[in-house]
C-alpha positions as CSV (number, residue, x, y, z in Angstrom):
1,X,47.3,-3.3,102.1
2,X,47.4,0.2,102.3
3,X,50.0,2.0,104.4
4,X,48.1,4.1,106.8
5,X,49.8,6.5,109.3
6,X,48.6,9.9,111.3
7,X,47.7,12.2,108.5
8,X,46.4,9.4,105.9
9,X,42.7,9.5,106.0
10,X,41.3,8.1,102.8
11,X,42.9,5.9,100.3
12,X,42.1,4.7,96.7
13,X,42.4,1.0,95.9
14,X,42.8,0.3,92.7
15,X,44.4,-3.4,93.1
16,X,41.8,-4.6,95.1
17,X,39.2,-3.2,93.1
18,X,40.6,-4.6,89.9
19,X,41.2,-8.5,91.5
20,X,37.7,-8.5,93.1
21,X,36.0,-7.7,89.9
22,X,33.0,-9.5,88.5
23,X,32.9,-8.0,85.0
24,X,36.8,-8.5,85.0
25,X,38.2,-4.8,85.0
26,X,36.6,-3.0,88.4
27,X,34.3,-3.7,91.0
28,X,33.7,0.1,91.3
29,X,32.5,0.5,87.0
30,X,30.1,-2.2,88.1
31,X,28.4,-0.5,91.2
32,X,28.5,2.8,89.1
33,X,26.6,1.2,86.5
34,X,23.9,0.5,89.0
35,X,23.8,3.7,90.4
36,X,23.8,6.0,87.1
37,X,20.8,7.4,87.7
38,X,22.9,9.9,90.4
39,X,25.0,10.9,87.8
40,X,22.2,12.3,85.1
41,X,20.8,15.9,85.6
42,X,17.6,16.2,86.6
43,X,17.0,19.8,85.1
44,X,17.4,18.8,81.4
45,X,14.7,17.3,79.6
46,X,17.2,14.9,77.2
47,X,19.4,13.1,79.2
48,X,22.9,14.5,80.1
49,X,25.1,14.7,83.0
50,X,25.0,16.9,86.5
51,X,27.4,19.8,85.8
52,X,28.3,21.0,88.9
53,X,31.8,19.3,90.4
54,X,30.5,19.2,93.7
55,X,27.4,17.1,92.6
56,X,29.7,15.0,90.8
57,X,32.2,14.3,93.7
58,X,29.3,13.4,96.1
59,X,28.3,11.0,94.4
60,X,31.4,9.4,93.1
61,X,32.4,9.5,96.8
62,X,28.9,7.9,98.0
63,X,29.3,4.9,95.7
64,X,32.5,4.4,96.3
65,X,32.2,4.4,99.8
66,X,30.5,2.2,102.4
67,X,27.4,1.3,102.7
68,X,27.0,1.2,99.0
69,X,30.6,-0.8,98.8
70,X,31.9,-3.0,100.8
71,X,34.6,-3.3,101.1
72,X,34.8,0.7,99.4
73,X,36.9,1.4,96.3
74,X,37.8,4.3,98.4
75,X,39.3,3.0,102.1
76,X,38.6,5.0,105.3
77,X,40.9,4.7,108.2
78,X,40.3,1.4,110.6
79,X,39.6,3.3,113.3
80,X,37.7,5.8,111.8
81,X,34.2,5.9,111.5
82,X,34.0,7.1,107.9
83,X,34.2,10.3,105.7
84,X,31.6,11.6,104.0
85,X,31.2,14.6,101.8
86,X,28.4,16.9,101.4
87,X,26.9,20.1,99.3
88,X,25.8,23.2,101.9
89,X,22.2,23.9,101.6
90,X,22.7,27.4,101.1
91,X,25.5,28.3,98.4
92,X,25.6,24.0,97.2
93,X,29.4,24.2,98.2
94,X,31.8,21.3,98.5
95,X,32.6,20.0,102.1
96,X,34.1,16.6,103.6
97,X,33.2,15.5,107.8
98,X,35.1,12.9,109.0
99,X,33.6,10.8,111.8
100,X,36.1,10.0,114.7
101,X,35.5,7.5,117.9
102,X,37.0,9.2,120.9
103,X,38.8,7.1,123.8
104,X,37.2,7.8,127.3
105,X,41.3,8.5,127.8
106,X,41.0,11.1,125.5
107,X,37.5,13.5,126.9
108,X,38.0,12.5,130.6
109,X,41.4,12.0,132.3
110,X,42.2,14.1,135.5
111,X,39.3,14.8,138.0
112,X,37.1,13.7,134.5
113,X,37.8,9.8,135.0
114,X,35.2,7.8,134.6
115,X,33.8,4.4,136.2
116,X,35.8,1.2,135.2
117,X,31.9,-0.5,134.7
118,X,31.6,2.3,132.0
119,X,32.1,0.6,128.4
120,X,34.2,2.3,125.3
121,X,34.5,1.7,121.9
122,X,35.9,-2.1,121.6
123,X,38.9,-3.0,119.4
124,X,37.8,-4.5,116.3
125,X,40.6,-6.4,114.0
126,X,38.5,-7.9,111.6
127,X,39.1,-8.7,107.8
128,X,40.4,-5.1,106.6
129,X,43.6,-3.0,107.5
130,X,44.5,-3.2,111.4
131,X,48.4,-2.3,112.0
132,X,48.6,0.9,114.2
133,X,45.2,2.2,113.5
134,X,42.6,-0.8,113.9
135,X,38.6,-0.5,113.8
136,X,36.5,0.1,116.6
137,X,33.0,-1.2,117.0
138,X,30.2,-0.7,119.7
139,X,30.6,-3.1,122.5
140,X,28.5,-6.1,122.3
141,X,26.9,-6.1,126.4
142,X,23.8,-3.5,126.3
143,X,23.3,-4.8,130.1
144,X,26.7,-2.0,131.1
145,X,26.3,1.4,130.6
146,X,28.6,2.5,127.5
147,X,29.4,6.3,127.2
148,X,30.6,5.9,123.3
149,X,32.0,9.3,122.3
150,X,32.9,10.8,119.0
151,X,34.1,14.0,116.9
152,X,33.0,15.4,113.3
153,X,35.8,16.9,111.4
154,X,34.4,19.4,109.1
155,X,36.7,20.9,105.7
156,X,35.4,22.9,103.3
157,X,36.0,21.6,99.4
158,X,35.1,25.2,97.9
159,X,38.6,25.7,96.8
160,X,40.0,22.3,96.5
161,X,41.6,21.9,92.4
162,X,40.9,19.0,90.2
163,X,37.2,17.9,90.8
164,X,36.1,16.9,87.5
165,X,33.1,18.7,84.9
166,X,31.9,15.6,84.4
167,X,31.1,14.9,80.5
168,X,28.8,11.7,81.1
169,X,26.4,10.1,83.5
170,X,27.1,6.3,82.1
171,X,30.1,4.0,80.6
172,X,33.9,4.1,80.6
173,X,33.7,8.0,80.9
174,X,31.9,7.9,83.6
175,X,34.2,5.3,85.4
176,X,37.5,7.1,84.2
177,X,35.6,10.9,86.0
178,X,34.7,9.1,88.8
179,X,37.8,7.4,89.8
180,X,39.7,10.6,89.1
181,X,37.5,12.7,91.3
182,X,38.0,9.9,94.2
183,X,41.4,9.9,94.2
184,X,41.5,14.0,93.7
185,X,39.2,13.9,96.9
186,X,41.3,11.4,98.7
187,X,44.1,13.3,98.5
188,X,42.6,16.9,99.3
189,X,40.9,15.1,102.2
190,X,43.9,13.7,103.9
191,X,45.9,17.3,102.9
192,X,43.1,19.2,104.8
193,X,41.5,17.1,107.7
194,X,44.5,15.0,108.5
195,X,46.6,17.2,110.1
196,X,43.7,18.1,112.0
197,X,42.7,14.2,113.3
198,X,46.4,14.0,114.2
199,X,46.0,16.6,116.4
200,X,43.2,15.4,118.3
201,X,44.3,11.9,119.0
202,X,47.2,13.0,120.5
């Protein structure tokens, strides 16, 4: 179980995804296998790899990551909403958002307070990591009003060291560049947004 506190966002895991295999080595080699076709350029005639880092690490992060996985070979926080990462339009540089439920506690308070009929996000301790930080779902009577608020957390990846040139877009390279960039990513996110979340749910 992986020991989550105030600035760990992300986390790699490598036990669960090795126990839970069905080919007998990683869960993640086998959803990467299925999803190649993200990984090969499509500006080459003859086959060959994206080779832009960025690229790469979206799409290492995608599979990894819920919906395609589930449970991910990357973990997001319980009570976050997710983390997702993301090329700009314009310049095709590297950025993470980071999708936080907020308490009615923590937009309204003082002459802000809102109706008691007024739903929040519910508690949700299911299956995965719970602890201090456990999930959060929509609340299950549509007959109330709900006011269900939440935050993006933007960082920008352009400077962040490590992403991988990626040398293949199939096989055990492709699993070894992959889970490297993940973890790279993990890390980098929880250095650059997490001190940030902290600060918000305070």
């Amino acid at each position: 179980m992986t020991s989550w506190n105030e600035t760990t966002l992300a986390a790699v895991d490598d036990v669960y995804d090795r126990e839970h295999a069905s080919n007998g080595y990683s869960r993640y080699a086998e959803y990467l296998r299925l999803n190649n076709g993200l990984f090969r350029s499509s500006w080459t005639d003859e086959p060959a790899p994206v080779d832009d880092p960025a690229e790469f690490a979206v799409h290492a992060w995608t599979v990894a990551s819920g919906p395609i996985m589930a449970p991910g070979y990357v973990r997001t926080r319980p009570d976050l909403r997710g983390i997702s990462l993301h090329r700009d339009e314009d310049d095709h540089g590297l950025y993470a958002e980071i999708r936080i439920p907020l308490d009615h506690h923590q937009i309204g308070g003082g002459a802000k307070r809102f109706p008691h009929s007024w739903q929040d996000w519910t508690e949700d301790r299911g299956w995965g990591d719970s602890g201090e930080y456990p999930g959060v779902r929509e609340p299950d009577d549509t007959k109330r009003p709900a006011v269900l608020a939440s935050a993006v957390v933007r960082v920008s990846g352009r400077e962040w060291s490590g992403l991988v040139t990626p040398t293949a877009y199939e096989g055990p390279t492709l699993v070894t560049e992959a889970m490297l960039t993940v973890a790279v990513v993990a890390q980098h996110v929880n250095d650059a947004a997490g001190p940030i979340v902290a600060q918000l749910l305070k």
